[in-house]
C-alpha positions as CSV (number, residue, x, y, z in Angstrom):
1,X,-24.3,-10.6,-31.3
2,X,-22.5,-7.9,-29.8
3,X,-18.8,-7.2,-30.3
4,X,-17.8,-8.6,-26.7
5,X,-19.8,-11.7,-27.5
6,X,-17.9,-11.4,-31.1
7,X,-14.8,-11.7,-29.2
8,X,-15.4,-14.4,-27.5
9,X,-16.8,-16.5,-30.3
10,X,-13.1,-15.5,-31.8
11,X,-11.1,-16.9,-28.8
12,X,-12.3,-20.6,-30.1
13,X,-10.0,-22.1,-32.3
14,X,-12.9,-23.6,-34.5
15,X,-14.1,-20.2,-35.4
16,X,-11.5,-18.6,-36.3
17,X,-10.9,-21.5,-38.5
18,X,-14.4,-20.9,-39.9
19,X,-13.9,-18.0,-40.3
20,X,-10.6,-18.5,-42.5
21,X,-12.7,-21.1,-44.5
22,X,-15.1,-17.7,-45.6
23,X,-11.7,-15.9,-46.0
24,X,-11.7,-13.6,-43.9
25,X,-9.2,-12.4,-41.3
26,X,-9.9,-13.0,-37.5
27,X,-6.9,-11.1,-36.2
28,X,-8.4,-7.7,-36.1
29,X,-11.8,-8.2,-34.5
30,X,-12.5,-5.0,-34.1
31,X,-12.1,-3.8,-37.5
32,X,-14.1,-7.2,-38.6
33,X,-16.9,-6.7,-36.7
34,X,-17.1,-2.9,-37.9
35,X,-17.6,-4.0,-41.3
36,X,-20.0,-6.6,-40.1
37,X,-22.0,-4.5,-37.8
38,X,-24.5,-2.0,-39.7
39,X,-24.1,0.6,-37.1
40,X,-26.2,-0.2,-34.3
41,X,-23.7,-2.3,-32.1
42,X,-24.7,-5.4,-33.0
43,X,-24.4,-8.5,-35.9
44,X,-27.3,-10.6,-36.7
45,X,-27.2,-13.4,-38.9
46,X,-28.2,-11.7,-42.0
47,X,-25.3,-9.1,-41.8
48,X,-23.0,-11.8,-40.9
49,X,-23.8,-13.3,-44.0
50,X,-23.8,-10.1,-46.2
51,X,-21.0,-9.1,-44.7
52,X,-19.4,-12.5,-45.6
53,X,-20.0,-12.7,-48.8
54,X,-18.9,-8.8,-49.2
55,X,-15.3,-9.6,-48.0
56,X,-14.9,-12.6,-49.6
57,X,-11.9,-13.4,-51.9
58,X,-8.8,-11.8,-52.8
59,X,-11.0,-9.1,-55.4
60,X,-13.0,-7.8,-52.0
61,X,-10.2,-7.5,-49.4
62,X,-11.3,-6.3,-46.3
63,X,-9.4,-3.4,-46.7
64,X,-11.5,-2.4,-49.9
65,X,-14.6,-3.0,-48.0
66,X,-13.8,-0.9,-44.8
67,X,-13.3,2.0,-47.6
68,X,-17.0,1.6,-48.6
69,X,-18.4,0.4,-45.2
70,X,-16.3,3.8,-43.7
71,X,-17.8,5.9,-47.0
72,X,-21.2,4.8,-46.7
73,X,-21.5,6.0,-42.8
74,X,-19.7,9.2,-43.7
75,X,-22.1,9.6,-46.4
76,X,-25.2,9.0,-43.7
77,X,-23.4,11.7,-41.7
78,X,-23.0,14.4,-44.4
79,X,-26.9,13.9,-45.4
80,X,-28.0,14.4,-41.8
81,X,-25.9,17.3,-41.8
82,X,-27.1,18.5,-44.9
83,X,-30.6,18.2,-43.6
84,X,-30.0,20.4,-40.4
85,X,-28.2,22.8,-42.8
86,X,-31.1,22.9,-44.6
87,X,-33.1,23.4,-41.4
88,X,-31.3,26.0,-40.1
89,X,-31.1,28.1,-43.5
90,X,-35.7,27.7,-43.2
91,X,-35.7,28.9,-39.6
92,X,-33.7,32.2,-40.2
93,X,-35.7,32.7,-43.6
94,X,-38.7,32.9,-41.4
């Protein structure tokens, strides 16, 4: 789903109820569906459900899990970079 199909899911009572049965907090959609979403936009059901279980209970607060959903993508950037670096540094060798 995408995040405006994510919000409207959220404007139903019974999800967000659902939701707070998985423990996790529906009041800031936007950061939810950020740790949800893989990068591409969208949720499917499998990271939904990895995502779910991630953020579960009091040990994994979503807090601690936007850390390490924010680190991994910054570390995704900094290889790409890394790789262009390296790019760069072959073409003015040659």
């Amino acid at each position: 789903i995408t995040f405006l199909e994510f919000e409207e899911f959220l404007a139903d009572p019974r999800v967000v109820t659902y939701l707070a049965t998985l423990e996790l907090d529906a009041s800031e959609t936007e950061n939810l569906f950020s740790m949800l979403d893989d990068g591409d936009g969208s949720v499917t059901a499998e990271e939904f459900v990895e995502g779910a279980v991630r953020l579960k209970g009091v040990a994994r607060s979503q807090d601690v899990v936007a850390m390490m959903h924010d680190s991994t993508r910054l570390h995704k950037k900094i290889d790409r970079m890394h790789a262009s670096l390296l790019d760069l540094t072959k073409a003015h060798q040659v």
